[in-house]
Kinemage of the C-alpha trace (Angstrom):
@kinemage 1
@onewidth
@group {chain A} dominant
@subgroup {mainchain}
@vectorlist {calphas} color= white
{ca unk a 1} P -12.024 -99.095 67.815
{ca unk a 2} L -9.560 -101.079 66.017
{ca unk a 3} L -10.700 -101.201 61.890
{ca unk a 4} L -11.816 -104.178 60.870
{ca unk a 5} L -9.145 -106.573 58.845
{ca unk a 6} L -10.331 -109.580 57.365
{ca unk a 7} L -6.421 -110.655 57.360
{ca unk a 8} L -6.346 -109.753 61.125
{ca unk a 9} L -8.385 -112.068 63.020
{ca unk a 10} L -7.837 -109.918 66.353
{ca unk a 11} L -9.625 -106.966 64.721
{ca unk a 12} L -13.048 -108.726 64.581
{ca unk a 13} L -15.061 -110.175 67.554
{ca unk a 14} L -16.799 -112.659 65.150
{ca unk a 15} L -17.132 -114.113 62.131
{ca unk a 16} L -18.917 -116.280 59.709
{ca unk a 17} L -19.540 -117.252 56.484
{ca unk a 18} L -22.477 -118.248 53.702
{ca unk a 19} L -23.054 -119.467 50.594
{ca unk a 20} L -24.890 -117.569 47.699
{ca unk a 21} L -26.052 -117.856 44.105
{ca unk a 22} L -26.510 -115.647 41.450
{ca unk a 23} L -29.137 -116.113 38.421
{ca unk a 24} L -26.802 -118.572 36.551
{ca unk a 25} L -26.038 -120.821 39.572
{ca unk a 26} L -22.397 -119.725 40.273
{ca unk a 27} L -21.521 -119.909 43.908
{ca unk a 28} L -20.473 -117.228 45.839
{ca unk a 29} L -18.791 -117.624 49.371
{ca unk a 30} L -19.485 -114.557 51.271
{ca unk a 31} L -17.689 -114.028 55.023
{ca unk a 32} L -19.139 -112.110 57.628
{ca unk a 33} L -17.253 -109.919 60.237
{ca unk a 34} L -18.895 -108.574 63.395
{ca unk a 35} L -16.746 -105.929 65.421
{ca unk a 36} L -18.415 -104.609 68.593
{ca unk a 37} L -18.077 -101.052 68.814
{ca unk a 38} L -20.183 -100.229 71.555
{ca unk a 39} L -22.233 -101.661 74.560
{ca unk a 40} L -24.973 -102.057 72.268
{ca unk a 41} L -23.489 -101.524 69.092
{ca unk a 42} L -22.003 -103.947 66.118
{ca unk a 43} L -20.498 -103.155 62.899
{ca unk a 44} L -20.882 -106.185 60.208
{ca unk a 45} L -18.403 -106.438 57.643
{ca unk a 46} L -18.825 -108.299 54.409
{ca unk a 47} L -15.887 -110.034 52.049
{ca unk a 48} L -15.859 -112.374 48.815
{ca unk a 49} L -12.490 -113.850 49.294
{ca unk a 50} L -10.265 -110.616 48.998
{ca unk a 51} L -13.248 -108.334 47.559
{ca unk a 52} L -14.459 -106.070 49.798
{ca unk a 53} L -18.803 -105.807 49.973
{ca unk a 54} L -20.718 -102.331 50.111
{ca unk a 55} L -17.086 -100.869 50.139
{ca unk a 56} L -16.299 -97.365 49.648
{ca unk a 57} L -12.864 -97.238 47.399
{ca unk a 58} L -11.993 -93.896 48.060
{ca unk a 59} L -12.167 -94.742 51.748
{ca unk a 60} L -8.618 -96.430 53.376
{ca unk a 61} L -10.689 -98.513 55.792
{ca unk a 62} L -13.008 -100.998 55.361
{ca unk a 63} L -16.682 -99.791 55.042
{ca unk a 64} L -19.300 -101.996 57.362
{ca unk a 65} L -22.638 -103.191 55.467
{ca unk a 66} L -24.446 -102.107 58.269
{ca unk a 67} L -24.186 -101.160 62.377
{ca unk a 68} L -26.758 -103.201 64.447
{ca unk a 69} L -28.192 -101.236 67.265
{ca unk a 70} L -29.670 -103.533 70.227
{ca unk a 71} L -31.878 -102.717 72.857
{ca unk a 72} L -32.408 -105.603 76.088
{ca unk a 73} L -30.586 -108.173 73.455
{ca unk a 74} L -32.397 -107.717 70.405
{ca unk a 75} L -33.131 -105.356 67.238
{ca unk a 76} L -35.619 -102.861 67.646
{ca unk a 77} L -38.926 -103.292 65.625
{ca unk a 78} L -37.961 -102.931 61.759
{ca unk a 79} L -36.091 -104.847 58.991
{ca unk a 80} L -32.653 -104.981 59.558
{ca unk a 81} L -31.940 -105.908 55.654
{ca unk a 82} L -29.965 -104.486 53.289
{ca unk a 83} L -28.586 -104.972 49.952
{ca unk a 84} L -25.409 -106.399 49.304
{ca unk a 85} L -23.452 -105.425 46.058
{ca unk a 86} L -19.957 -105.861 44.900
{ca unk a 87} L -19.518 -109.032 44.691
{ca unk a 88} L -18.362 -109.813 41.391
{ca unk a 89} L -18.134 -107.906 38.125
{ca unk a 90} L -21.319 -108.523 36.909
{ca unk a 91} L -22.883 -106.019 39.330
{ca unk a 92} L -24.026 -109.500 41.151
{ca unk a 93} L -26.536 -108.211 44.390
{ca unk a 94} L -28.348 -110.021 46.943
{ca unk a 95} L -30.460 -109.072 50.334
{ca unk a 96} L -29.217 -109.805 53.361
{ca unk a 97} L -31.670 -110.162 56.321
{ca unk a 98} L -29.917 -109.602 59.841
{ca unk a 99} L -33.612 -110.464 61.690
{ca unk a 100} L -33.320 -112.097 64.366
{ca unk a 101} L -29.964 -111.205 65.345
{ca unk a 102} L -29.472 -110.406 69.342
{ca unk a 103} L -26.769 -109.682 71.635
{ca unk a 104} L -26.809 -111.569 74.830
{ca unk a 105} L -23.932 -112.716 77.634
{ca unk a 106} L -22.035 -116.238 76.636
{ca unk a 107} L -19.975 -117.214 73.771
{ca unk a 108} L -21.055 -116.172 69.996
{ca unk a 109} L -22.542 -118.858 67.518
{ca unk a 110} L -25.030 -119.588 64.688
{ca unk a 111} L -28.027 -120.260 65.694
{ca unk a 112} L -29.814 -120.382 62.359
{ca unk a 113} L -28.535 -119.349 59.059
{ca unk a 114} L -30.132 -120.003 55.389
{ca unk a 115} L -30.167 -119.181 51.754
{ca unk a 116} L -32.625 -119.263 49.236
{ca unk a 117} L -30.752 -119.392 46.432
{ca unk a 118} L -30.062 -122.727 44.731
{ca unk a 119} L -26.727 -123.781 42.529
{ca unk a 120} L -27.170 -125.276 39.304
{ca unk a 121} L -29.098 -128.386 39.249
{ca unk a 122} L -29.953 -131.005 36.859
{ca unk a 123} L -33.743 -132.943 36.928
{ca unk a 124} L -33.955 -135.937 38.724
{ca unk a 125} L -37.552 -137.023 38.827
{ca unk a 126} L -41.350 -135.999 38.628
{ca unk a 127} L -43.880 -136.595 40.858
{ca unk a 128} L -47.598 -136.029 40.038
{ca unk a 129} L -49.899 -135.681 43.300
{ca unk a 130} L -53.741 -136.471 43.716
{ca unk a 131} L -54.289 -132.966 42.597
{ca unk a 132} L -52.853 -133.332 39.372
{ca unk a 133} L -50.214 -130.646 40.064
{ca unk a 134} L -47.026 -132.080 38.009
{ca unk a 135} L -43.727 -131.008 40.371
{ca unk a 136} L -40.442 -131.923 38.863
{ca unk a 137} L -37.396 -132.547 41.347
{ca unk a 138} L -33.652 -131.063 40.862
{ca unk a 139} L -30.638 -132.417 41.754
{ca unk a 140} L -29.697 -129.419 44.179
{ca unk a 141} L -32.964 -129.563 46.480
{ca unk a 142} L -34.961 -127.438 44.566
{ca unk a 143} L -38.715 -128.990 43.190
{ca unk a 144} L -40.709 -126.974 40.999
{ca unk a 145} L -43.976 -126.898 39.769
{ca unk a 146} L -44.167 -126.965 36.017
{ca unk a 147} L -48.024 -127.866 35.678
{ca unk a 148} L -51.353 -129.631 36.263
{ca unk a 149} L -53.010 -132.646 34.584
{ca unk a 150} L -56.834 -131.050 33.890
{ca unk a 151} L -59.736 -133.663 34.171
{ca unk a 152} L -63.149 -133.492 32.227
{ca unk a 153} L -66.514 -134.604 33.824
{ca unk a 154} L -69.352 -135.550 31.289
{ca unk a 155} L -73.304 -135.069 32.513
{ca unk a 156} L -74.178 -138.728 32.178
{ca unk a 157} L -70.521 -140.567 31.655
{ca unk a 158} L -72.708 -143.860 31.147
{ca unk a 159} L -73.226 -141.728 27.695
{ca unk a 160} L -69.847 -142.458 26.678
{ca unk a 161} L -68.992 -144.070 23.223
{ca unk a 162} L -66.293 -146.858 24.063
{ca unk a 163} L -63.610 -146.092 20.597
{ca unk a 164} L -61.250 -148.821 21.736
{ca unk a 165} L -57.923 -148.597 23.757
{ca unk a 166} L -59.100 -147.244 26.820
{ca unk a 167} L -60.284 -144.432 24.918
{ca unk a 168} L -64.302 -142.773 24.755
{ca unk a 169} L -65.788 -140.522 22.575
{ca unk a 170} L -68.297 -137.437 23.228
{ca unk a 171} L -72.184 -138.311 22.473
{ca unk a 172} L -75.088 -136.622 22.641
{ca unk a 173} L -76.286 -138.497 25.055
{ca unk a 174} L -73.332 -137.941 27.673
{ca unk a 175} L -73.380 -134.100 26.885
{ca unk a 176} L -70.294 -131.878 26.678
{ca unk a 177} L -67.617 -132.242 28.510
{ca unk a 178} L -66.949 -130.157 31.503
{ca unk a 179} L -63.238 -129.323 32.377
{ca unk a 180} L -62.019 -129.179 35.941
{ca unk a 181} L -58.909 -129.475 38.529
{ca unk a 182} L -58.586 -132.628 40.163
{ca unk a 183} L -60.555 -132.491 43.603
{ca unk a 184} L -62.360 -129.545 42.782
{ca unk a 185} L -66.432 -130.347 42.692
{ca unk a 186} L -67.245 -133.767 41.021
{ca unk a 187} L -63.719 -134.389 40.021
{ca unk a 188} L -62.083 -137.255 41.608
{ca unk a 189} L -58.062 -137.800 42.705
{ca unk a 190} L -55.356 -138.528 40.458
{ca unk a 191} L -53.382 -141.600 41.563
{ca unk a 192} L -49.552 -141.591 39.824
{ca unk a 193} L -48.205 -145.239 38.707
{ca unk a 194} L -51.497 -146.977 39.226
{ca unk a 195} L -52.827 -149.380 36.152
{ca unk a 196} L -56.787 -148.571 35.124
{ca unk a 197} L -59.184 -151.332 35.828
{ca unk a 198} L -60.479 -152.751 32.536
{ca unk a 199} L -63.291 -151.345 30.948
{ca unk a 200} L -63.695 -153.569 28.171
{ca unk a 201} L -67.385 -154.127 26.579
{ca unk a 202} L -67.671 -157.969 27.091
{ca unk a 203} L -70.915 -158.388 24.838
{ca unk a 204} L -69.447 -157.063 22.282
{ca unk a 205} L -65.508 -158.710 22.685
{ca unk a 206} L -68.207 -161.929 22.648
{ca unk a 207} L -69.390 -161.126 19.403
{ca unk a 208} L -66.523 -160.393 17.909
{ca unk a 209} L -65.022 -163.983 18.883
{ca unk a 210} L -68.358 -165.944 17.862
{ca unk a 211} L -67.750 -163.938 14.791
{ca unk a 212} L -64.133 -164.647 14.356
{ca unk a 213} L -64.836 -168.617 15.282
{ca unk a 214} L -67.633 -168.772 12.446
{ca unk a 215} L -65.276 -167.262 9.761
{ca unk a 216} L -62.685 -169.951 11.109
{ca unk a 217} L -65.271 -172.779 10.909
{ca unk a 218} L -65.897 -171.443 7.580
{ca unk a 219} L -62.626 -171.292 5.973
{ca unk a 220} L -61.396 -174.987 7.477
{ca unk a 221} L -64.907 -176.234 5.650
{ca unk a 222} L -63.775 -174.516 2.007
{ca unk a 223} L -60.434 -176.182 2.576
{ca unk a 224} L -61.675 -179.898 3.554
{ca unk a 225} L -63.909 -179.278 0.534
{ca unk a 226} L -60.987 -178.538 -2.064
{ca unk a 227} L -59.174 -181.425 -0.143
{ca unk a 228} L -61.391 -183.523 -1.387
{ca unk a 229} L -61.824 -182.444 -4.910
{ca unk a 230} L -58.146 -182.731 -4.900
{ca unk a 231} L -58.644 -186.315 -4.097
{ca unk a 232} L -61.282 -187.312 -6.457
{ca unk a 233} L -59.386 -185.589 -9.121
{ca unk a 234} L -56.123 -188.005 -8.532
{ca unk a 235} L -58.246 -191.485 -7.812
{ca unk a 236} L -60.194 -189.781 -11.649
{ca unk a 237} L -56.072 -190.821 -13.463
């Protein structure tokens, strides 16, 4: 069998490539080689540009990352994975799973081929679902989930003390309050971007205007009154 050169297209049966990422989001272009060295038999050869992968130095040849063994077309029962190192300085590794992989009559191709690695990536939105759960979107296809809005459920909420602005207080009449995940027991659904009815005490909003109209009423009387003082005090010269 003719040793695999990545310069030498004739000396592989097949190749491919894939992208990677390390920890700090640098991409990595990694190029596969498959050389069939048997009936059943393929050697897979791995390079980063000019950098050989799983390579031996004190070998002349290239070193294969692995040799797949098939049996009618596929991979025996196991995990045909293995580590891949050498591909930059930093002692950068990743796994490479060959599952799936079978040998069959007709030309070669890709059939599926992923990565779970992600590149750098900068936010571009949040979402909050019913649930509460708070996921935060990236600009290179990655979402995350960086928390959960909790709700609290009172034993008689009619108990509430109404402190203005949309806000209630704890009584002793509505009991402690009761923490709890959104959709979990007595606790309702979160909806994102929707506006709270109002839940404004009308009796006493009513008061308050009779109030403010009587103090109004009030203070135009005091100043018709000095108006006319005023008067009588000029028609007095």
């Amino acid at each position: 069998v003719t040793p695999c050169n990545p310069q030498d297209p004739r000396t592989s049966t097949y190749s491919t490539s894939l992208t990677c990422y390390d920890a700090e989001g640098r991409r990595y272009t990694v190029a596969l080689y498959y050389v069939k060295t048997g009936s059943d038999q393929w050697a897979v050869y791995g390079m980063n540009g000019n950098t050989p992968l799983n390579d031996d130095p004190a070998t002349p040849e290239l070193d294969p990352l692995t040799v797949l063994n098939f049996t009618n077309g596929r991979i025996p029962d196991g995990d045909p994975s293995l580590r891949v190192t050498g591909i930059d300085a930093g002692n950068f590794v990743f796994d490479l799973d060959l599952t799936g992989t079978t040998q069959y009559a007709g030309e070669s191709g890709i059939v599926d081929l992923g990565q779970n690695g992600y590149g750098m990536g900068r936010m571009t939105g949040i979402a909050v679902g019913e649930d509460g759960l708070i996921q935060v979107r990236y600009s290179n296809g990655r979402t995350e989930i960086v928390g959960q809005i909790r709700l609290v459920d009172f034993r008689n909420p009619n108990g509430l003390q109404p402190i203005g602005n949309n806000l209630f207080a704890e009584t002793p009449d509505s009991g402690t309050p009761i923490p709890g995940a959104p959709l979990t027991g007595r606790m309702g659904a979160l909806r994102a971007g929707a506006v709270e009815e109002s839940n404004v005490d009308l009796t006493q909003e009513l008061v308050n205007m009779i109030t403010a109209q009587r103090a109004y009423q009030a203070n135009a009387q005091t100043i018709k009154t000095q108006d006319q003082l005023m008067q009588t005090i000029v028609n007095l010269r």
